[in-house]
N, C-alpha and C positions, 0 to 999 in steps of 0.2 A: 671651610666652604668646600663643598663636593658635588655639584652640579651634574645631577641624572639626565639623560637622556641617551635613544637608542641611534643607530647609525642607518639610515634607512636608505631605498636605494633612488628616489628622490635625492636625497639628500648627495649623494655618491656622486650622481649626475651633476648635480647642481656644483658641487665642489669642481667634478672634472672641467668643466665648462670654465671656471673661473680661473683655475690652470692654466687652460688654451689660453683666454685673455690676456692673461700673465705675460706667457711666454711671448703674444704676439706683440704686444706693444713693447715689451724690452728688445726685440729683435727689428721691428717696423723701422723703416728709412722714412722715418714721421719729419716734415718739417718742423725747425722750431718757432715759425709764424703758427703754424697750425698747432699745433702743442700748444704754447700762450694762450690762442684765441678760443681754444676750446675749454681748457683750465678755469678760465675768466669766465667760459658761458656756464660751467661744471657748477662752481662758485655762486654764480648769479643761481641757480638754479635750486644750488642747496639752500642757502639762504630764501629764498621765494618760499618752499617748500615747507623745509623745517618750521619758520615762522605762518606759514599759511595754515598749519596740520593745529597749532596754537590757539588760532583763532583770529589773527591778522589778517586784513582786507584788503592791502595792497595788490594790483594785478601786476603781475610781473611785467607787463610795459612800465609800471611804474618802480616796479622793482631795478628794471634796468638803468632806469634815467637816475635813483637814487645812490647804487652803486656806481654812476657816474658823474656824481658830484651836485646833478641838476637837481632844480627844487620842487616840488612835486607841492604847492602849493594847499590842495585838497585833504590830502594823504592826512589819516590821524597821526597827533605826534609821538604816540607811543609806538603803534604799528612801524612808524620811520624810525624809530629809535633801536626798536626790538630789528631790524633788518641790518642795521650800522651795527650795532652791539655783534652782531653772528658773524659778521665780517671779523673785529674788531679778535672775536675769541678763537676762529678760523685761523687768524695771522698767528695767535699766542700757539698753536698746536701746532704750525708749519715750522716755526722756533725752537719749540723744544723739542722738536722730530730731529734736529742739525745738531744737540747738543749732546744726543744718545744717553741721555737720564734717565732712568726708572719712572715709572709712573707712581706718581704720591698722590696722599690727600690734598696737598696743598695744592696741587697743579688743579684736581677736579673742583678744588672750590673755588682760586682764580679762574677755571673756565666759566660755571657759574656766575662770579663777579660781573664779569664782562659781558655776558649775555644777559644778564637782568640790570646791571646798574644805569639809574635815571629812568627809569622804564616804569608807570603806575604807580608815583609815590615811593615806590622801591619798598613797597612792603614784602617782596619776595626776600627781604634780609640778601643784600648780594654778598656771595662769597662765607657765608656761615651758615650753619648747619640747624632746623627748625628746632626748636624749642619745647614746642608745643607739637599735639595730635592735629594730624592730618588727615584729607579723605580724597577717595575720587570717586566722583561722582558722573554719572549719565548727563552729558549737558541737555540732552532731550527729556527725561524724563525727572532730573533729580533724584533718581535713587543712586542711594551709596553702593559704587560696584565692587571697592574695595578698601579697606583700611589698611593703612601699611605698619609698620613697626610703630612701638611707640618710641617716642621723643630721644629717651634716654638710653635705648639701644642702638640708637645712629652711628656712636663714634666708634661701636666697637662693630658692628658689620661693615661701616664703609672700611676702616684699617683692618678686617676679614678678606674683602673683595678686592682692595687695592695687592695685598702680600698675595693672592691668588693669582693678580694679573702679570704680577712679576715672574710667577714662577707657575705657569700654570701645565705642567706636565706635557705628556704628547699628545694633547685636545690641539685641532688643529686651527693654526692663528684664526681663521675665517669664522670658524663655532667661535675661537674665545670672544674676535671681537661681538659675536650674536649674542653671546651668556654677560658680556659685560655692559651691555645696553637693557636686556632685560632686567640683572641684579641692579642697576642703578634706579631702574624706576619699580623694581619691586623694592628698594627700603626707600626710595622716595624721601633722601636725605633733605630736601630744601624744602620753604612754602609754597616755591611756585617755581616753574623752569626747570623743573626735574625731564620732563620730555626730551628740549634742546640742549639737557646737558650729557643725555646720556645718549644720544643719535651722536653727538661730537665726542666722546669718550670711544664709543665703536668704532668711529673713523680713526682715531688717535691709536688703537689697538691695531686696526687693518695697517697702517701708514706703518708704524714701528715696527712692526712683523716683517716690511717690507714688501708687502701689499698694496701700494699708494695707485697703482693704475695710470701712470704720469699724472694722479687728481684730475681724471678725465670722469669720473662716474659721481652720478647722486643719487643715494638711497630713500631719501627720504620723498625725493618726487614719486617713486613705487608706493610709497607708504599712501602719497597724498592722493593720491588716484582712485585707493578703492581703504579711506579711512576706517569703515565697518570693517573691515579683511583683517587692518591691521591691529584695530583694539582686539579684536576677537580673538588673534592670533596669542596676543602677549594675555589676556583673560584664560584662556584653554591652559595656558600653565599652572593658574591657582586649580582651576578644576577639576588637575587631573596628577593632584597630589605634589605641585613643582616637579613634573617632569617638563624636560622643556623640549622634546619632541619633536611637537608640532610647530612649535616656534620658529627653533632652529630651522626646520625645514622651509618655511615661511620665509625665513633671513635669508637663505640660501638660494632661494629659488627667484627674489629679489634681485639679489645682489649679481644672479650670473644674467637674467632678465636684461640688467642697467647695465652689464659689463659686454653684451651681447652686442647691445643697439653700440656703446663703444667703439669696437671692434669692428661693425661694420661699415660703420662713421670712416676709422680707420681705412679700412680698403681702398672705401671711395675716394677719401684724401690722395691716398696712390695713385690710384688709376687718374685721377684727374691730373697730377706732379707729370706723369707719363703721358697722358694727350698735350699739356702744355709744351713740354720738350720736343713730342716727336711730330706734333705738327703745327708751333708755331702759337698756338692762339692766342689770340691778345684776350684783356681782361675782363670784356663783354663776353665772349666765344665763351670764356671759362666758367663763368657765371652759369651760361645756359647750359653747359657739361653736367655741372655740379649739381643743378638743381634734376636734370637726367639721371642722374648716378641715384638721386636722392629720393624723387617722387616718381621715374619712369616714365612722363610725359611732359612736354610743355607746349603750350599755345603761344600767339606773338601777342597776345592781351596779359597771356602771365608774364613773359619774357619783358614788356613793358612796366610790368610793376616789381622787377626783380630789379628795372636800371630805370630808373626817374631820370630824365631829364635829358633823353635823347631818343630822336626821331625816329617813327614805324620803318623809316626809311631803313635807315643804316639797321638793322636792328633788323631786318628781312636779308638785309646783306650779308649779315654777318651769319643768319641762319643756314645763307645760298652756300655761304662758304664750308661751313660743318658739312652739309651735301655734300658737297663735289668732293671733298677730303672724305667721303664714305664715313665719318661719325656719328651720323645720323638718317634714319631715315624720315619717309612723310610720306601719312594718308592724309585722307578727305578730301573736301573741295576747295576752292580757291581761298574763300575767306575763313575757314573753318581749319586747318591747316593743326595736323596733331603729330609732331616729332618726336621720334624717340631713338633709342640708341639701337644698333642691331643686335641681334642675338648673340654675336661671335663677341663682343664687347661683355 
């Protein structure tokens, strides 16, 4: 395996950017409340995602409630399945990231396993390698956009791609994990869940490289945002001789995107540790901080539905108070009332 592609200055940018991330989050005086709770939303997020890009219908409120145990009565039971399953193959790659193993076939087709087993009859074959020819198809139009290898060259490009990921020269970790997401679903080893297993292969590549981001980022929500971008992105490569390019550039410009909003997640975490300590505020105050740090305005109709179940009263109190401590200022008229933080802040 020898994977072409040029080093462009997109791509430079987008590397250096991911860098800075890097560096900021190993250095950040991050709580480890906030580290967990954002992990958990990171999580919640990939899973939504990954699984939504599939073709599952869950809304991520529903998503939430399900990765919290609750029962989601409506929810199709495969879509619930296929969302538990991603958890389930998430846990498997956080394990063998503490065991510092090589990456094998057998690990990528237990990942598989877990992300398709019980899931549609389980005709995807969990955990073994298709048999038969395979296609992908335009779910819009039904035409065939690509045929992948056939059947009986599977075992010998995946144990191609896996002995490459082991040792893949001075490509740097960030391209390998991009080339090893793309090489997954261009041989398109399995019947089905080839997508979800090679978005968790990439991460599995970024994690071991020691790239993990405290597991504060999700790729695959970038993906699901603008889906045309991203079939197009991974198709430009058959088109243009398997160079991967433009891909790469794609992956990169993603990935420093998700690592960006991170990061600045991050800040605000700070700065909000810092208004708590230097002046006191209790757990409402800090609410309406955060949600400052975060959208740059609040109203007392939003600050109301940020804390359910306590009166306009104290709740104007508590804004009087941010004033007089200078954390916030306010225009408009009386009942119209728009706060924000000052500019020195």
């Amino acid at each position: 395996m020898n994977p072409r592609f040029t080093i462009t200055y997109a791509m430079t940018q987008g590397l250096a950017q991911i860098e800075r991330a890097r560096g900021f989050l190993e250095a950040a005086q991050l709580s480890e409340k906030w580290v967990r709770q954002m992990s958990e939303r990171a999580l919640l997020l990939e899973a939504h995602h990954t699984t939504h890009i599939e073709g599952t219908r869950l809304t991520l409120a529903e998503a939430e409630l399900l990765l919290a145990g609750q029962p989601v009565p409506q929810a199709d039971v495969d879509d619930v399945r296929e969302l538990l399953n991603y958890r389930d193959a998430f846990n498997l790659v956080a394990e063998y990231l503490d065991s510092g193993a090589p990456i094998t076939e057998g690990l990528v087709r237990e990942v598989h396993r877990r992300l398709v087993i019980g899931v549609r009859g389980e005709r995807a074959r969990p955990g073994e390698y298709r048999l038969a020819q395979n296609y992908i198809v335009n779910s819009l139009t039904s035409e065939i956009i690509y045929t992948p290898p056939s059947a009986g060259d599977v075992p010998d490009l995946m144990r191609e791609l896996v002995n490459w990921l082991n040792a893949p020269g001075a490509v740097h970790p960030v391209l390998v994990s991009g080339i090893a997401q793309f090489q997954l679903v261009q041989i398109h080893p399995f019947l089905d869940g080839n997508g979800r297993t090679s978005r968790l292969l990439s991460t599995l590549c970024l994690y071991r490289a020691g790239y993990n981001f405290k597991r504060l980022f999700t790729i695959s929500e970038y993906y699901d945002r603008d889906r045309s971008a991203f079939y197009t992105a991974l198709q430009t490569v058959r088109e243009r001789d398997m160079d991967l390019t433009d891909w790469l550039e794609y992956f990169v410009t993603g990935l420093a995107m998700q690592l960006g909003e991170v990061t600045e997640r991050g800040r605000q975490a700070i700065q909000l540790d810092v208004f708590t300590r230097e002046y006191g505020l209790n757990a409402r105050q800090g609410i309406a901080v955060r949600h400052l740090l975060q959208h740059g305005a609040l109203t007392i109709q939003s600050f109301e539905a940020l804390v359910s179940g306590v009166n306009r009263r104290t709740l104007q109190r508590d804004l009087k108070v941010l004033l007089n401590k200078g954390l916030v200022t306010v225009e408009g008229a009386t009942h119209q009332l728009v706060y924000h933080l000052p500019k020195t802040h």
